[in-house]
N, C-alpha and C positions, 0 to 999 in steps of 0.2 A: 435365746438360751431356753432349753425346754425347763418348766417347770420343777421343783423339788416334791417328792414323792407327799400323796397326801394318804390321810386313814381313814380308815372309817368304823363304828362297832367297836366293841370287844374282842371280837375275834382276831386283833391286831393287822387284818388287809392291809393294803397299801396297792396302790399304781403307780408307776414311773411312765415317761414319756417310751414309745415304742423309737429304738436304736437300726434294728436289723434281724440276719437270719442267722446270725449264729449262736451255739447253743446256751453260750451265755454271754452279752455285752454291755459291762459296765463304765460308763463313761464319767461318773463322781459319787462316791459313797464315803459318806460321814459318820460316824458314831461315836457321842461325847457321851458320857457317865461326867454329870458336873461338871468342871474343870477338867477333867483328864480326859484325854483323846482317844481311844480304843483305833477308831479309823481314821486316815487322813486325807478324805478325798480318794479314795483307792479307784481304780481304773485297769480296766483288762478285759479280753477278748479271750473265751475259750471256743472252738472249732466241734463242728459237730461230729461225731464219730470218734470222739481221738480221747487218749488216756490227759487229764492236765493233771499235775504237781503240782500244787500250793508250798512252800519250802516255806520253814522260819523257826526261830525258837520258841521255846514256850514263852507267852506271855507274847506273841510278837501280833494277835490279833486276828489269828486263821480261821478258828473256831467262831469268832462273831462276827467275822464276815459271811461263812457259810448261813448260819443264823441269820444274820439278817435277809441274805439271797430265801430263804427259804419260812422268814416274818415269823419268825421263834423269836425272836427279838426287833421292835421296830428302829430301823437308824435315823439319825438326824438327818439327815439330806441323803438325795439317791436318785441318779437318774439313769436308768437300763433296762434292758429288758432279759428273757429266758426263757427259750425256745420260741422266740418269733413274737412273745405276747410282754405289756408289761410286767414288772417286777412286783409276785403278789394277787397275778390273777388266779381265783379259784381253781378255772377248770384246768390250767397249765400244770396248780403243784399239782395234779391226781395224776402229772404223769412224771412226775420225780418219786427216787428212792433216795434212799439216809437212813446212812447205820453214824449213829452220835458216835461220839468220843467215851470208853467208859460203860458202851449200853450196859444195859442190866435188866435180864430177863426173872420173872418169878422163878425158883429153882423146882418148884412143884411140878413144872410144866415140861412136857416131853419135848424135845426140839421140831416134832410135827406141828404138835400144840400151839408152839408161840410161831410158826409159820400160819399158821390158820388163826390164831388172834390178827396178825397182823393186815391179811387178808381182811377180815372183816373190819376192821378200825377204817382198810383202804375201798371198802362196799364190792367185794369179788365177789361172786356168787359163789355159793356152795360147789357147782360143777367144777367151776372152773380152778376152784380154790383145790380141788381134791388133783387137778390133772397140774397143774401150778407146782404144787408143792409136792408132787413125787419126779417132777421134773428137776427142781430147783435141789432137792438131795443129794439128783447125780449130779449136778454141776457142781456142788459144792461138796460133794466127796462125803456124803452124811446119810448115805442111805443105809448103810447098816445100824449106825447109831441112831435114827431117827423117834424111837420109841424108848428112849434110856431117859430118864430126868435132867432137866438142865441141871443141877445141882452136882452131878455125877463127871461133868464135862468138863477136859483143859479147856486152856485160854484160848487156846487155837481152835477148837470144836463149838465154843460158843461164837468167838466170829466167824466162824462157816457159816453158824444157823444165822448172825445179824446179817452176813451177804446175801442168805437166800430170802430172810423177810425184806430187807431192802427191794428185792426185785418183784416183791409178788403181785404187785401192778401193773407189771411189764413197762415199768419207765421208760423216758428216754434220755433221761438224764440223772445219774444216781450218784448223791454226795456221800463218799468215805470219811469219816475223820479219825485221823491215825487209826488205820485197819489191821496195821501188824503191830500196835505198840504191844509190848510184852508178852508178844507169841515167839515159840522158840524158832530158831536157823532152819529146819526141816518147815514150818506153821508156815511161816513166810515166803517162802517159796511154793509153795501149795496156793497159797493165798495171792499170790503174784500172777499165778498161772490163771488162777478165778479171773483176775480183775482185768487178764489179756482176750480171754474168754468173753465176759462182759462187752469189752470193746470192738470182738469181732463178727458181735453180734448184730452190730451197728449204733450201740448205744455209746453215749457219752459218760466218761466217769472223771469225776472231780475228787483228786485224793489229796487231804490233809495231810501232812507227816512233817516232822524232826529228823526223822532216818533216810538220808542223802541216797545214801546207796542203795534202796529198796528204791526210790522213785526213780534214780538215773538209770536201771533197771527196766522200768516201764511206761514211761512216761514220754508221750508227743512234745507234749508242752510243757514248759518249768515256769513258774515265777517265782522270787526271792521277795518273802515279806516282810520287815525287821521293823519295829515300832510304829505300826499301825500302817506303815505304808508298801507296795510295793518300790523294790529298789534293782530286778532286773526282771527280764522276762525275754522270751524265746525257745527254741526248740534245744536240745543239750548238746548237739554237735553246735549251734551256735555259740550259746554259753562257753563252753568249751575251748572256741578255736578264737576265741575275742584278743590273742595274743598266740600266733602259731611261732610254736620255736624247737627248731632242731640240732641231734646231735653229732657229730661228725667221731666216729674215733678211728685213729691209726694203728696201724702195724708198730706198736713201738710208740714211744712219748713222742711228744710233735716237739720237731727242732726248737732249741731255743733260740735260734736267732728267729725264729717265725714268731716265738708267743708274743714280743713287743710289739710286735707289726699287730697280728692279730687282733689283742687286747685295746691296742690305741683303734680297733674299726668297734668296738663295742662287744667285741666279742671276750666268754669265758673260756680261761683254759687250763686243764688240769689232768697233769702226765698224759695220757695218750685221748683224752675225749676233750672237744669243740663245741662247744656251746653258743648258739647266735640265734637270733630273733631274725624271721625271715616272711612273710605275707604266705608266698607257696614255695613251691621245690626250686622254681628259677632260681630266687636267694640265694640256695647254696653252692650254686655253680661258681662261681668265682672263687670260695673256701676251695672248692674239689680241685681247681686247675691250679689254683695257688701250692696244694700240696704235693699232686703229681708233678708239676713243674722240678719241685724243690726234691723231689724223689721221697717223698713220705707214700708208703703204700696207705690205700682207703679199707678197713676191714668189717665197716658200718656205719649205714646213714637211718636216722630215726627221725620220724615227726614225733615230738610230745607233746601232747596236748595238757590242757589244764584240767584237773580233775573237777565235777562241780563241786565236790566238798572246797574244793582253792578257790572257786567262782565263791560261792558262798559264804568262805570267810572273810574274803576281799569286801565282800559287798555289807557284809553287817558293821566291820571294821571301819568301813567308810561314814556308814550311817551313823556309828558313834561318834566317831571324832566329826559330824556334821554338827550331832547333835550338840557338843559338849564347847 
């Protein structure tokens, strides 16, 4: 078993055993505060190129696992790597970006301004720093505003400028933590388009978030975090279809000599729609012949799927009554 990460300095480094090539592979991460557990051993694979979802409620340990992937925080144990190198090597983070949770730029400073601070903090040269960030303005829709004071700016206009200092490195892998939290319906959507943008650039982006429906929106990958651990993981048509069940409705209520028949095969039924759990479409052929048979006309067949917000509360719901 490869060893548990060690440190070294002030500076909070750390190395983990090398895992693989993709852009992030955790195979155990621990993080205890005292007695209480923040991580639990967490493990996951994100793909290179691809948008990943981090899912979970507040409090459920997203934000100090990004931290510790990025030695903001060191963890108790940890073995993986990111982008091919261990967890924690110098020259790897200079090619990550991170916009925190909350950022908070000086309000004095022009939204050019804290794009060219951050530049420098990341050692860009002057040149490049100047072609960078009038580049990074269009992408993020802030080239008009770019000379206005941060202080002057919506919610949604200062994380535009955190998306564009996140990238002024040219990363290749850039961690979001909750990117749309309390930007308004129009912000987020804008900010969604960024982050698909982002990814079709060929970069990898790792996004935080509480808001279900903004990541199943854009996201490759999901995983579901609830109490320091994760508790599912996959792409969202998987999530999704982890129970495919579809609807049947007639011309007219289904006979009632049919619904006892029906209900005793497990099937719901209620006035005219058919309700049955089925793997694929073959499943419901036997429904379909059973009702033509009996002369019930067919006036619609649906797959429905589970929504992730349903994934999602199945899976935190599970983890409490684990835990309790």
């Amino acid at each position: 078993m490869p060893p548990p990460c060690s440190f070294a300095g002030a500076i909070l480094t750390f190395e983990c055993s090398g895992m693989g090539e993709a852009a992030i592979e955790i195979e155990h991460l621990k993080k205890h505060y005292g007695a209480f557990e923040a991580l639990g051993g967490v493990a996951l694979t994100v793909n290179r190129g691809s948008v990943f979802g981090l899912l979970g409620p507040n409090g459920a340990g997203k934000s100090t696992l990004v931290k510790s992937l990025l030695t903001i925080i060191r963890p108790t144990q940890c073995r993986g790597t990111m982008l091919g190198e261990p967890i924690g090597h110098r020259k790897t983070l200079g090619k990550v970006g991170y916009l925190p949770e909350h950022a908070r730029f000086p309000d004095y400073l022009t939204g050019r301004q804290i794009i060219a601070f951050s530049a420098g903090l990341a050692k860009v040269s002057s040149k490049d720093t100047k072609a960078r960030t009038a580049r990074l303005l269009d992408l993020v829709g802030m080239h008009e505003w770019a000379d206005r004071k941060n202080g002057t700016y919506s919610k949604g206009m200062r994380q535009r400028i955190g998306l564009a200092q996140a990238l002024i490195n040219e990363p290749e892998l850039v961690f979001l933590d909750e990117p749309t939290d309390g930007v308004d319906p129009g912000g987020r959507i804008e900010i969604r388009k960024i982050i698909e943008r982002i990814r079709d650039e060929g970069r990898t982006v790792f996004v935080n978030s509480h808001l279900l429906g903004e990541v199943e929106q854009v996201a490759d990958q999901v995983a579901i975090m609830t109490r320091g651990k994760i508790v599912e993981s996959g792409s969202v048509d998987q999530l999704t279809r982890q129970e495919s069940r579809y609807e049947v409705r007639t011309l007219g209520p289904v006979p009632l000599h049919l619904k006892g028949e029906l209900e005793a095969q497990s099937m719901k039924v209620s006035g005219d729609l058919v309700s049955l759990v089925a793997d694929d479409a073959n499943g419901v052929q036997p429904l379909i012949d059973l009702l033509r048979r009996e002369g019930a006309a067919i006036r619609e067949i649906k797959e429905v799927r589970s929504s992730l917000e349903d994934v999602f509360m199945d899976a935190v719901q599970r983890q409490g009554k684990g835990a309790a």
